[in-house]
SELUMMAR-874577 format. One record per residue (C-alpha): residue in one letter; z, x, y negated. Coordinates in steps of 0.05 Angstrom, whole numbers, padded with zeros to 5 digits. Example, Ala and Ser with C-alpha at 12.3 -4.5 7.8 and 13.67 -1.06 7.14 Angstrom:
2
 type      Z      X      Y
    A  00156  00246  00090
    S  00143  00273  00021
//
This chain:
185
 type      Z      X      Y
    X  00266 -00269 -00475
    X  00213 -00221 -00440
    X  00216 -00148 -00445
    X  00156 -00113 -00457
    X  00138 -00061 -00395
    X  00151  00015 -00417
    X  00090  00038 -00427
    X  00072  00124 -00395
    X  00077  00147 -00465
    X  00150  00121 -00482
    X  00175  00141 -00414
    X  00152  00204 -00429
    X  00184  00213 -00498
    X  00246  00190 -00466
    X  00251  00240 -00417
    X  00221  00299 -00459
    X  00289  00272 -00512
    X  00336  00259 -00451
    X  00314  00345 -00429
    X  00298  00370 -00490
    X  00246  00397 -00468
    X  00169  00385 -00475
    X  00135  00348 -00415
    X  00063  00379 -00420
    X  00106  00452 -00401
    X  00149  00421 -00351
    X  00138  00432 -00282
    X  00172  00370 -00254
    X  00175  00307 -00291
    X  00212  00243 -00271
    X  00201  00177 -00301
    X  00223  00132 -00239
    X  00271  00071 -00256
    X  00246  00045 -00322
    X  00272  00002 -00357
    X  00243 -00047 -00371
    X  00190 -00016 -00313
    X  00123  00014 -00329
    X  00074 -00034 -00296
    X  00014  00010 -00323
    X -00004  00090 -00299
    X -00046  00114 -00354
    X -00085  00176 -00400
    X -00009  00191 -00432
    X  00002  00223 -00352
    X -00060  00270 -00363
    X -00015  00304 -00421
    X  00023  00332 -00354
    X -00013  00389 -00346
    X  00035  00438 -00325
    X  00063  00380 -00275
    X  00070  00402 -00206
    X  00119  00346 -00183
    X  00108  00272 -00214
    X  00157  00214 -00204
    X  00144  00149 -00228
    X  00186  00108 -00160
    X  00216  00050 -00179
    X  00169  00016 -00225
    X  00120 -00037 -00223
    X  00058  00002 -00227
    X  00002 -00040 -00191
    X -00061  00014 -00184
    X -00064  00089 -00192
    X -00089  00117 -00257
    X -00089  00165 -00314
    X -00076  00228 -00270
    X -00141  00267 -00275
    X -00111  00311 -00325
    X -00063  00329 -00276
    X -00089  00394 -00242
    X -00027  00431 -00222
    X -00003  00367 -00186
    X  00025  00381 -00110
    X  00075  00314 -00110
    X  00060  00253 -00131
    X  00119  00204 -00116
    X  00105  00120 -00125
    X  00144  00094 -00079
    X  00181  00020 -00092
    X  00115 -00002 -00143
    X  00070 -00060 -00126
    X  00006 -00015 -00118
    X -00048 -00044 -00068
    X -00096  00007 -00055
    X -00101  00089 -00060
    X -00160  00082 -00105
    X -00151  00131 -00161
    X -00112  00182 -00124
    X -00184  00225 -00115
    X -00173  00248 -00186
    X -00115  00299 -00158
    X -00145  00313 -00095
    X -00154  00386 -00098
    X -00081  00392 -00114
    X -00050  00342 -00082
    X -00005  00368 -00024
    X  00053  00304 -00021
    X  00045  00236 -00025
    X  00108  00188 -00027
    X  00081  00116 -00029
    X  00128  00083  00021
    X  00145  00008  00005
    X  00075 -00008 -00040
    X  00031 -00064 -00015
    X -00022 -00019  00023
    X -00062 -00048  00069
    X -00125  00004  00076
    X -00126  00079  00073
    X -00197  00079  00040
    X -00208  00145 -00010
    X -00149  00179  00032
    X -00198  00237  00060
    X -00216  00256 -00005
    X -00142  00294 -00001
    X -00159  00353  00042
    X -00103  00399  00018
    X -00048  00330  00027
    X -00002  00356  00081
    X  00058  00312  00076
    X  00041  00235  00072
    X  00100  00175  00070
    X  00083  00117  00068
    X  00129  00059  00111
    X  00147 -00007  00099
    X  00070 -00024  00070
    X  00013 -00066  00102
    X -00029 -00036  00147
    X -00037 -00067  00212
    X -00105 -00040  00236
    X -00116  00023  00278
    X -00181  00040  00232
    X -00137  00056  00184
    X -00091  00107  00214
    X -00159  00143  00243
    X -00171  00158  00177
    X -00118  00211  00173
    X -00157  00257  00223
    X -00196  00270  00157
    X -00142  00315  00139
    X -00138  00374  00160
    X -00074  00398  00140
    X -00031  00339  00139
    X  00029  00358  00192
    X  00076  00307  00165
    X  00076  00228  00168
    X  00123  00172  00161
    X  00087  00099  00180
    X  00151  00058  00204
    X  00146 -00010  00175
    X  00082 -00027  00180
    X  00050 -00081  00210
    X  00010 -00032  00255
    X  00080 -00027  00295
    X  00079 -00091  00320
    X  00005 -00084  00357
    X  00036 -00049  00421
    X  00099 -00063  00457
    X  00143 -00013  00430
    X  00156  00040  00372
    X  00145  00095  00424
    X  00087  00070  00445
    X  00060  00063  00374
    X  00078  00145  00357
    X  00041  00164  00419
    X -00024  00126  00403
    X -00018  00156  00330
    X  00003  00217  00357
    X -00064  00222  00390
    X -00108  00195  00346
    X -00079  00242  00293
    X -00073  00303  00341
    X -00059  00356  00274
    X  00012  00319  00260
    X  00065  00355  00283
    X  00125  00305  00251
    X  00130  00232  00260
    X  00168  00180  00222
    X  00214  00237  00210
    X  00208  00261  00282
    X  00177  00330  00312
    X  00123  00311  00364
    X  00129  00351  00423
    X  00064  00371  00452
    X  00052  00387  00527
//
């Protein structure tokens, strides 16, 4: 027997009955750990429109979608999904402050400058390996915060130190690291 994925509208009406409360009004709305998992983001999510804080870690979501609605969004939380790329996410990004898409299957931070107001950014244990990539943060102008452990990108020098100091210069506007404060001198 296969279980049909939960689709953004059911998860939805199952938290608005689990809160009692309506989810277009709600400020913070967490549909992480369906079951069974929403594979699909999609228009129901635009109905958030008082949303500041979005969960939906924990799924099987493969691409990001249906947020456009979604002006008021600061957080956007998809970690532990199967998405690929950050296409999409330039429908929030004059909102957008926090990005939690740690263990997705990322390779390429294409469409990430597009977030010029993002100023927290986690995103370990996905695929990126090349330095191109991380140069694309320097597009950011407020981002202060980044986690990047556990990506392939920490194997291309000898050590994990040696790693944080080349993104440490190549991002110079971080100030935390993989959960670390950099010290300038």
């Amino acid at each position: 027997m296969s279980l049909k994925p939960t689709t953004c509208k059911e998860a939805i009406a199952r938290w608005e009955k689990g809160k009692d409360e309506k989810a277009s009004e709600a400020k913070v709305v967490e549909l992480q750990f369906q079951w069974p998992p929403i594979e699909k983001m999609d228009a129901a999510l635009s109905t958030l429109v008082n949303c500041e804080k979005l969960s939906l870690s924990t799924n099987m979501i493969d691409k990001i979608a249906g947020i456009a609605g979604m002006k008021r969004l600061k957080i956007l939380a998809l970690g532990r999904n199967n998405i690929k790329s950050l296409a999409g996410i330039e429908t929030v990004a004059d909102s957008l402050e926090q990005l939690w898409i740690s263990y997705n299957e990322i390779d390429k931070l294409k469409g990430i400058g597009a977030l010029k107001n993002l100023q927290v950014f986690y995103m370990s244990n996905n695929l990126v390996k090349d330095w191109i990539e991380i140069n694309r943060l320097q597009e950011l102008p407020k981002l202060w915060d980044v986690v990047l452990l556990g990506n392939p990108i920490y194997d291309s020098l000898p050590d994990v130190d040696a790693v944080r100091a080349e993104i440490s210069k190549r991002v110079p506007q971080i100030t935390k690291l993989d959960g670390i404060p950099i010290i300038k001198l």
